[in-house]
Backbone as a printed PyTorch tensor [residue, N CA C, xyz], in Angstrom:
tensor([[[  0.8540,  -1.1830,   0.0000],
         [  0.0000,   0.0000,   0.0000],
         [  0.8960,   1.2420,   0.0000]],

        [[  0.2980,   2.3430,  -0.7710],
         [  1.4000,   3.2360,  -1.0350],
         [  0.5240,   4.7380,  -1.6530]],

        [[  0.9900,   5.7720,  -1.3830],
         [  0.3350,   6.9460,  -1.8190],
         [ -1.0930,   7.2740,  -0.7160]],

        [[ -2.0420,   7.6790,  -1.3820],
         [ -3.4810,   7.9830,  -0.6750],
         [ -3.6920,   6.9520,   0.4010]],

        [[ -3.4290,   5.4460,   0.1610],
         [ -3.8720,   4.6980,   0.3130],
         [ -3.0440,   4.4440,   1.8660]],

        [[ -2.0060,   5.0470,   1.7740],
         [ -1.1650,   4.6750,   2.6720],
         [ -1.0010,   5.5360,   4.0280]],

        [[ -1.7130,   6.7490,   3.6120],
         [ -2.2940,   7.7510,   4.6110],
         [ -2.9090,   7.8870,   5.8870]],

        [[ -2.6070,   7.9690,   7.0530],
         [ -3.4580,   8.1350,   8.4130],
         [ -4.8670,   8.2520,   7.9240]],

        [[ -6.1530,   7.6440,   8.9460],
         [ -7.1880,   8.3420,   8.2810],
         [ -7.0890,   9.3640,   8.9520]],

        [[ -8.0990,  10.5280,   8.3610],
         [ -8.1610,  11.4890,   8.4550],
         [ -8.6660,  12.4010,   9.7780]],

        [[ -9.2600,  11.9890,  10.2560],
         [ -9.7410,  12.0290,  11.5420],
         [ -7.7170,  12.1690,  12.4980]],

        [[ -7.0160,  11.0070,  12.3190],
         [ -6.0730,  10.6200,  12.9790],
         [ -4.9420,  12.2450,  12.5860]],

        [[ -5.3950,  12.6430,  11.5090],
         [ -4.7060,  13.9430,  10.8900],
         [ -4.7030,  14.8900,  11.7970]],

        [[ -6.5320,  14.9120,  11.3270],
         [ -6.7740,  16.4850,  12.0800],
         [ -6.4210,  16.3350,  13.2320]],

        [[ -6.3790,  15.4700,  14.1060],
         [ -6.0200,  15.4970,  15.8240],
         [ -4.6490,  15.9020,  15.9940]],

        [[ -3.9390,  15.2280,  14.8550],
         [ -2.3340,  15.1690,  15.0920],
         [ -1.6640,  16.4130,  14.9690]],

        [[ -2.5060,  16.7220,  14.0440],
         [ -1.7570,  18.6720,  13.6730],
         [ -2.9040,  20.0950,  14.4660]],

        [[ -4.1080,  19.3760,  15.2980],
         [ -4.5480,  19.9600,  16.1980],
         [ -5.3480,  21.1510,  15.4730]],

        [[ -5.8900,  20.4740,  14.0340],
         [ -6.7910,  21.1380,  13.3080],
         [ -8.1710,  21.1500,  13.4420]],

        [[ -8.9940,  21.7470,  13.3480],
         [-10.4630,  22.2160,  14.0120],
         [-11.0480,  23.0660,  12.8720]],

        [[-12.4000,  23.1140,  12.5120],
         [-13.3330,  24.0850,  11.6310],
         [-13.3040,  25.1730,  12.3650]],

        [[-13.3730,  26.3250,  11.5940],
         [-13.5450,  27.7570,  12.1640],
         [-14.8380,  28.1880,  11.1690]],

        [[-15.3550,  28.3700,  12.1830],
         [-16.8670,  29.1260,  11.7010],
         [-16.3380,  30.4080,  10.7900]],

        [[-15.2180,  31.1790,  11.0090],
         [-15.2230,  32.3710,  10.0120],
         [-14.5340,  32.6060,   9.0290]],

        [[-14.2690,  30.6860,   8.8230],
         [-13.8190,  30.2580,   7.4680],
         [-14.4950,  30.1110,   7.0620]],

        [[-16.0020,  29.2450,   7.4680],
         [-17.0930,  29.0450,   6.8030],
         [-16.6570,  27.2560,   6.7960]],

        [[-15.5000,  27.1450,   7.3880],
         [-15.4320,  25.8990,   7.1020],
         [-16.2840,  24.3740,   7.4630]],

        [[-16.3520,  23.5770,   7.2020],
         [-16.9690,  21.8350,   7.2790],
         [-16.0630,  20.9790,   6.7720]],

        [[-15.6160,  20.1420,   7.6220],
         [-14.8010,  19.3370,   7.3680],
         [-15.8050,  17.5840,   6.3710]],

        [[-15.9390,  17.2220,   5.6750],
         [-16.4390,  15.8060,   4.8100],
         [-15.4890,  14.7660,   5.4510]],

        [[-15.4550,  14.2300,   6.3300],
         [-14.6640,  13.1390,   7.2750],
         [-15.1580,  11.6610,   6.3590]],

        [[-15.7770,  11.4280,   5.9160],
         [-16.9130,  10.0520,   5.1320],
         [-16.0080,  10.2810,   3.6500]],

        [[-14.9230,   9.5430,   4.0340],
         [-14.3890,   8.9960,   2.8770],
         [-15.2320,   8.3180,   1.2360]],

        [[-16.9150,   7.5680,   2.2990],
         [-17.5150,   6.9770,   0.7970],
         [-18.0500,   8.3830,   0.5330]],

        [[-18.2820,   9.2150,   0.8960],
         [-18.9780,  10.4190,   0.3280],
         [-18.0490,  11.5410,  -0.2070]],

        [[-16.7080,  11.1850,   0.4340],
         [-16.3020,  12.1970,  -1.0590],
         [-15.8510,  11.5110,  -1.8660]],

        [[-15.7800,  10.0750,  -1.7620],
         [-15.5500,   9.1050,  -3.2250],
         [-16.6270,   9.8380,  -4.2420]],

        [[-17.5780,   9.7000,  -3.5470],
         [-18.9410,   9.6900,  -4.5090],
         [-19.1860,  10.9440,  -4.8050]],

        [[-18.5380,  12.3540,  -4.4710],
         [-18.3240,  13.4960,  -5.2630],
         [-17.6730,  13.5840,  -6.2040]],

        [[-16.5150,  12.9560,  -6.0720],
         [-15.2960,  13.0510,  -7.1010],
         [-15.4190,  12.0910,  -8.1970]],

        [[-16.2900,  11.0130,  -7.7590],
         [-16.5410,  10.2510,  -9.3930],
         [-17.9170,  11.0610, -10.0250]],

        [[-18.7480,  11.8860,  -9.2070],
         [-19.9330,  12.5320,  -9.9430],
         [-18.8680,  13.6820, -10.7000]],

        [[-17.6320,  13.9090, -10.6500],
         [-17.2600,  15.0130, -11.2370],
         [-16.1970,  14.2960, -12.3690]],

        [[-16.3510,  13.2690, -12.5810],
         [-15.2410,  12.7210, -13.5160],
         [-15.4660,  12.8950, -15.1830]],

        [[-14.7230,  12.8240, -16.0560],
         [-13.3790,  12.3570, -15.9970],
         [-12.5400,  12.9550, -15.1950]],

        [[-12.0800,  12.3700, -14.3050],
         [-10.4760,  13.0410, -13.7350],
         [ -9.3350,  12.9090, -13.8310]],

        [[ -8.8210,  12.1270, -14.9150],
         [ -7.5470,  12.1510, -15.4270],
         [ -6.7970,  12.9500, -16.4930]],

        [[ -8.1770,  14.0060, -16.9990],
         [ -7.5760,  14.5040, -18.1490],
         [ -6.8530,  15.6120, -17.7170]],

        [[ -7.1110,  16.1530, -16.9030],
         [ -6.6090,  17.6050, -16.8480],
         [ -6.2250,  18.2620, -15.2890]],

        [[ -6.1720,  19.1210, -15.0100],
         [ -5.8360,  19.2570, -13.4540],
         [ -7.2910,  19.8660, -12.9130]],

        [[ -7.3700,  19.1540, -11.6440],
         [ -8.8010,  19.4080, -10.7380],
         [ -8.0920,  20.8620,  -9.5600]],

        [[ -8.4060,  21.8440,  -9.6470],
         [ -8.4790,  22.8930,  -8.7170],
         [ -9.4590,  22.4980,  -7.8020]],

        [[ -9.1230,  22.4690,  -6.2790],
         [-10.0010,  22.8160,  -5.4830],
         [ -9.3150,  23.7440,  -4.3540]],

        [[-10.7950,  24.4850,  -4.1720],
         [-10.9310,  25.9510,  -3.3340],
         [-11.0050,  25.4080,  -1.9770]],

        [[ -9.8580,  25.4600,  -0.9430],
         [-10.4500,  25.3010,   0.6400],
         [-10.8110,  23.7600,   0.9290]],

        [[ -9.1820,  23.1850,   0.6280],
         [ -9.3550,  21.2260,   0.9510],
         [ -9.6000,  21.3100,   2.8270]],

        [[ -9.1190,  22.2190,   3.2750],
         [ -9.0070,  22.1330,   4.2500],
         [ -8.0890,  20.7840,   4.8630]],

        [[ -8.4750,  19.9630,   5.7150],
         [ -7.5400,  18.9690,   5.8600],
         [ -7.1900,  18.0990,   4.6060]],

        [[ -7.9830,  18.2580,   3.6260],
         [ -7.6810,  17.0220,   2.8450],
         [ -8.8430,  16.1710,   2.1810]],

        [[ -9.7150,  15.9350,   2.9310],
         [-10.7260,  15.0160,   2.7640],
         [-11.5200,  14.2240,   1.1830]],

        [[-11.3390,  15.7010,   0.3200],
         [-12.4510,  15.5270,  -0.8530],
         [-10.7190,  15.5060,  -1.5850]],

        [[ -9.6650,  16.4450,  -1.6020],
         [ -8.4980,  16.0630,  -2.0970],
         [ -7.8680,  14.5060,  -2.0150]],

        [[ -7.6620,  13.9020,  -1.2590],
         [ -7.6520,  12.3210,  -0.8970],
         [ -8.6090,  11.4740,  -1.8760]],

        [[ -9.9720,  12.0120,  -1.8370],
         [-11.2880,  11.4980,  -2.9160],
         [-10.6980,  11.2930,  -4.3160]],

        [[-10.2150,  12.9950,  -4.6290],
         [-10.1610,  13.1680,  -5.8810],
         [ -9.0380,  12.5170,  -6.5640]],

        [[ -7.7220,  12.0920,  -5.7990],
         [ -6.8300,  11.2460,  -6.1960],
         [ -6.7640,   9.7000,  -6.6130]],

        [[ -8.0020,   9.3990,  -5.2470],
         [ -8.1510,   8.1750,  -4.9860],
         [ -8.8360,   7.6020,  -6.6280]],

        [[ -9.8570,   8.1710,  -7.0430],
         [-10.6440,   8.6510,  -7.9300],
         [-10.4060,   8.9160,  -9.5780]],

        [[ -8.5850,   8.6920,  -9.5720],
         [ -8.1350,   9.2580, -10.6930],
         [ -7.2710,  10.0260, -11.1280]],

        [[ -7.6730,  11.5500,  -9.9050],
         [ -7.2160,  12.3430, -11.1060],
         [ -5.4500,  12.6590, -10.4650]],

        [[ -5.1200,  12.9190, -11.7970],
         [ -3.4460,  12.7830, -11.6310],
         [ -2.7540,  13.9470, -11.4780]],

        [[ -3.7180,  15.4520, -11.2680],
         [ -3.1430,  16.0110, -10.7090],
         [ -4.4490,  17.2020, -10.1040]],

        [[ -4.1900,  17.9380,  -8.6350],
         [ -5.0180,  18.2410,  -7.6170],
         [ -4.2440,  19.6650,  -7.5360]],

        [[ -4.3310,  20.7210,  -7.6030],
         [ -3.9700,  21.8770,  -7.3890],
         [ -5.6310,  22.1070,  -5.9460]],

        [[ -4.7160,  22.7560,  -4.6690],
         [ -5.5660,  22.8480,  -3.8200],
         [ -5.2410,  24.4580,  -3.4730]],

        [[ -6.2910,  25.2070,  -2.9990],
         [ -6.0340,  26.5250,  -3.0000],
         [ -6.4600,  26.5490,  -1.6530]],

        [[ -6.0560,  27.2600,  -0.3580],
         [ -5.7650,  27.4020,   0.9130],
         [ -5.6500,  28.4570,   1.4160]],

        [[ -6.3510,  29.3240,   2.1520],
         [ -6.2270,  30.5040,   3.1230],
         [ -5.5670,  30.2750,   4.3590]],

        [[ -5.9300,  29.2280,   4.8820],
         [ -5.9300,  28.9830,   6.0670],
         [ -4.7560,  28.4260,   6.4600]],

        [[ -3.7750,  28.8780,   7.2580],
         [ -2.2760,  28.2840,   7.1670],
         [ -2.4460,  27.1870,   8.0620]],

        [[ -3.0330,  26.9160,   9.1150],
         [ -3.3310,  25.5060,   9.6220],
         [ -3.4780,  24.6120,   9.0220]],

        [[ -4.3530,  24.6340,   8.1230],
         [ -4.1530,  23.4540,   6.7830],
         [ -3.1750,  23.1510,   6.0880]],

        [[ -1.9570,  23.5120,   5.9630],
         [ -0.7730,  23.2860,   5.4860],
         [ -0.2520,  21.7670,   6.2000]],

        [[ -0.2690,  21.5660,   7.3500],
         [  0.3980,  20.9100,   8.0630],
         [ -0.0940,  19.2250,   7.6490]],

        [[ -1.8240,  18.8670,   7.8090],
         [ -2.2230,  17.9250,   7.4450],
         [ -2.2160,  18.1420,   5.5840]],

        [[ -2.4250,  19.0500,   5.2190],
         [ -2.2160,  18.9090,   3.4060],
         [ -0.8470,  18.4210,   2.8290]],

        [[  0.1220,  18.3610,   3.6810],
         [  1.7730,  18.2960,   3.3620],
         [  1.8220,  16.8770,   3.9670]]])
């Protein structure tokens, strides 16, 4: 096992780097791995081209979208706490 697959779950993340939603991010964390499977294949093809997403926050739907295909994930981030579990 290797890559996405090989990853803490996510839950085990956010604790570790002592990450939390902030209401005046607007943020929600998607913790249900089958549910952001099942976003990221409603948005497929995902191998052709690069998937931008706005505010992965820990990761969750980014992890999806790899898992999912696509071969490359540009994630866009305000929040410097999120660096720690995104890296």
């Amino acid at each position: 096992m290797d890559g996405v697959e090989a990853l803490p779950p996510l839950r085990e993340t956010i604790a570790t780097h002592g990450f939390d939603a902030r209401k005046r991010f607007g943020q929600h964390f998607l913790l249900d791995l089958n549910l952001t499977r099942r976003i990221a294949r409603a948005a497929a093809p995902l191998g052709d081209g690069t998937v931008i997403e706005v505010g992965p926050g820990p990761g969750g739907l980014t992890r999806a979208l790899l898992l999912e295909g696509a071969n490359r994930v540009v994630a866009i981030e305000v929040d410097a706490r999120a660096f720690g579990p995104l890296l």
